[in-house]
C-alpha positions, 0 to 999 in steps of 0.5 A: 364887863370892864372896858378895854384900855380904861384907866384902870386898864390891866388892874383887876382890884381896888387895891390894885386901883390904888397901887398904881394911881396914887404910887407909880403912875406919875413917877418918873421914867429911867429907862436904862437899857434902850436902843433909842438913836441918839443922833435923833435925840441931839436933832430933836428929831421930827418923823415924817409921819406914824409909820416912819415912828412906828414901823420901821425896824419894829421886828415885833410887827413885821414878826406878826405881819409875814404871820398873817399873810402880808408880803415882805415889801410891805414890812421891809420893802423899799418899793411901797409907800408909808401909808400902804406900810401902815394900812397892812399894819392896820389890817394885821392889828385886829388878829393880834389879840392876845399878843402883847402887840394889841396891847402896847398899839392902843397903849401907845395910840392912847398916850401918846396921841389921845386917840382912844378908838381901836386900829382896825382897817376902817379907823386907819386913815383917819389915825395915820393923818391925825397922828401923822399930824401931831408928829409935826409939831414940838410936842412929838418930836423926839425930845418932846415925846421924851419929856412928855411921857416924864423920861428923866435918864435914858441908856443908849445901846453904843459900841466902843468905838462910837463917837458919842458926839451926840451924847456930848450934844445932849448933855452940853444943850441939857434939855431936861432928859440925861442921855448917857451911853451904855457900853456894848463890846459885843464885836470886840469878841466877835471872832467867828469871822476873821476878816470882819474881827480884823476890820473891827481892830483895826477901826479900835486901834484908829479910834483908840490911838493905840498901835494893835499888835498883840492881845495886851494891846487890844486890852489897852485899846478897850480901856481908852475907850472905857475911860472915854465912854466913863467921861460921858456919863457911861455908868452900864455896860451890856453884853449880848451873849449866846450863853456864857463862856468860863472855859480855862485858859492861859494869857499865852492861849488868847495871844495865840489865838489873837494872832491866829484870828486876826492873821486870817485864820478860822478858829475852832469852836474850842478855841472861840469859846475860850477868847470869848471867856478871856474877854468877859472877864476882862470886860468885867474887871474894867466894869469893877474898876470903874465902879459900872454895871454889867448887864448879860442878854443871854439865850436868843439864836439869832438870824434862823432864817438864812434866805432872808438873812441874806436879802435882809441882814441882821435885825430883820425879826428872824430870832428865837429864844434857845435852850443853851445849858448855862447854870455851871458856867454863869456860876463859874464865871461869877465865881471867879469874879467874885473870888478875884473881888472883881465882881461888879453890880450885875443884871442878868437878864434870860429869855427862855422863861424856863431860866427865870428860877435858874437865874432867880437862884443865881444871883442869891449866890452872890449878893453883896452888902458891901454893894448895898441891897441887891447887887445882883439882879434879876433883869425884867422880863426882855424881849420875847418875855418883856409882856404880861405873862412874861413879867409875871413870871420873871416877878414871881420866880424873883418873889419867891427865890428873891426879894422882889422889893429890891428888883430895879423895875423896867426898861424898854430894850427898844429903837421906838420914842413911843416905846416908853408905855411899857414902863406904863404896862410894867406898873400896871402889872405889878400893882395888879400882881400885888393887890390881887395877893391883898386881897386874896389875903396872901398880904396883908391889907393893914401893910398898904402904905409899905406896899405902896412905897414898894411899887414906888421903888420898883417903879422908880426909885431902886433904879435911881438909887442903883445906877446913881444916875 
């Protein structure tokens, strides 16, 4: 019987053993798709205690907490305590096996911490005041739990007409991490709502400096914006979407149906497609200009539950992977990108597994040698699918329809500083995936060494050789 959370946790081989212990464990952490709070790390930020670090905003607990029982005040409420937050948490961890959830708590707890024991309700108190305790001092700060777990380049998750005053901070003080921002136009193309797409332009235009009176303008006003992000070290940028939209259109068209959305009026689901098409492909051209990556998350319907919707809002953990039909227009869209030869490096990156060959097959539609090896990419498993059987999946679709030595590895897509074991989880799964093939004599033994430096690219290095950091 193998101890739980050992050090050779999740690696069922000796092959495996020696994959991730002598290749990835030690290799750095670039983590290129986040939703860290930058603010927090120009402040070197100090949490209060282990559930200001570790509870608030984590939808993937709250999911498992409502599901075993625990009232809402206690995941999202305003009326309970820290400490009694944490102690239904504890509660809940026990009936989280075999949900990823299990895992990354003691994977965290462990690395993070030193704490080795299981969270249960009788190991609580003692772990919230020991780890509550090591929150206070340099070591677990913001920045120093950054550079504890080996962070070399973070990507925030940043809208057009941010600031990015903390990045400059970070950058100006250079205190060991890269904090560079990721490009995320999301609600320049919102226009379901009319009065919040006006609001939205309006605010782009102030920060911008340009007068919005038309769609050329908004345009104009997006690429100040896209020369600004570019000056702070932006080298992604990121596009939450539904599915994707590569319906035809004329210029005349979206400068009708700007003036009709931003003069108050509903637009059609006709009409919506169509802006939302004109929009990603300009967003890609100014990409392909300044040398970007574009990232696609595509396939989640989010905020299914209207009640609590409107007592929570948005980000409360009331999402869920759809089943929207994509393949025609995703080749269509790159398509015409690539035919225009305004096709940049591309992720992709879907959330019904059912997409994994879908996309795997995808992108060997459109490589590029011009662009090195892998322009396209088939994006880690996210969100829902970001676990060991998700992983698996999305790295033996891309082994088999792809080359899986070319894949540009993990990211953490989170909001939490101790969210930086799942590139721990990743490495483990991959070396366990690799040496279990060696040993099974699916590949063979004799090619150890390049099996090694493999796990090292996917780990660390393709990433840094992509995304030129």
């Amino acid at each position: 019987m193998k101890a739980f959370n050992d050090e050779n946790f999740l690696l069922q081989t000796e092959t495996a053993q020696r994959l991730y212990h002598d290749h990835a464990a030690k290799l750095p952490i670039i983590d290129y798709h986040c939703h860290l709070n930058p603010e927090y790390v120009a402040s070197d930020h100090r949490f209060e205690n282990l559930s200001k670090i570790w509870l608030e905003g984590d939808h993937y607990k709250w999911r498992a907490m409502r599901t075993n029982g625990v009232e809402e005040r206690f995941c999202t409420g305003k009326d309970t305590s820290d400490w009694e937050k944490f102690e239904k948490w504890a509660e809940t961890v026990p009936y989280t096996m075999r949900n990823p959830l299990y895992h990354w708590t003691h994977l965290e707890l462990k690395s993070a911490f030193g704490v080795e024991k299981l969270l249960n309700p009788s190991t609580a108190r003692e772990i919230y005041d020991h780890c509550s305790a090591m929150l206070q001092t340099p070591e677990r700060s913001a920045r120093g739990l950054m550079l504890h777990y080996n962070v070399e380049t973070v990507c925030t998750t940043d809208d057009p007409i941010d600031s990015l005053e903390y990045h400059i901070q970070c950058a100006k003080e250079n205190f060991g991490v890269k904090v560079l921002p990721t490009w995320r136009p999301d609600k320049a193309m919102a226009i379901e709502n009319p009065a919040n797409f006006k609001a939205y332009i309006d605010r782009l235009a102030e920060v911008s400096g340009v007068e919005i009176r038309c769609f050329d303008d908004v345009l104009a006003a997006l690429q100040v914006r896209h020369d600004f992000f570019e000056s702070v070290g932006c080298r992604l940028s990121d596009h939450g979407i539904e599915e994707f939209y590569a319906e035809e259109y004329t210029h005349s068209e979206i400068e009708a149906l700007f003036q009709k959305v931003y003069g108050g009026a509903a637009l059609s689901s006709e009409e919506i497609r169509k802006y939302k098409s004109a929009m990603l492909v300009e967003f890609a051209i100014m990409d392909h200009k300044s040398g970007w990556t574009q990232q696609f998350h595509f396939g989640v319907i989010r905020d299914n539950n209207s009640r609590m919707f409107a007592q929570f809002g948005p980000d409360g953990g009331f999402d869920s992977i759809g089943d929207f039909t994509v393949a025609k227009n995703m080749a269509k869209f790159f398509d015409r990108l690539d035919r225009e030869e305004k096709l940049t490096k591309t992720i992709i990156y879907n959330l019904n597994p059912r997409d994994n060959e879908l996309v795997a097959t995808m992108i060997g539609n459109f490589q590029d040698s011009r662009y090195g090896a892998g322009k396209m990419q088939f994006g880690s498993g996210w969100w829902f699918l970001d676990q060991k059987d998700g992983m698996e999946k999305q790295m033996n679709a891309l082994s088999v329809l792809g080359l899986l030595s070319r894949f540009v590895g993990m990211l953490t897509d989170s909001r939490s500083f101790l969210s930086y074991p799942r590139h721990e989880y990743f490495r483990r799964t991959l070396c366990n995936l690799i040496g279990n093939d060696v040993e099974s004599g699916l590949l063979p033994a004799s090619e150890i060494d390049f099996l090694g430096k493999m796990v090292e690219n996917i780990s660390y290095y393709n990433a840094k050789e992509y995304f030129k950091f």
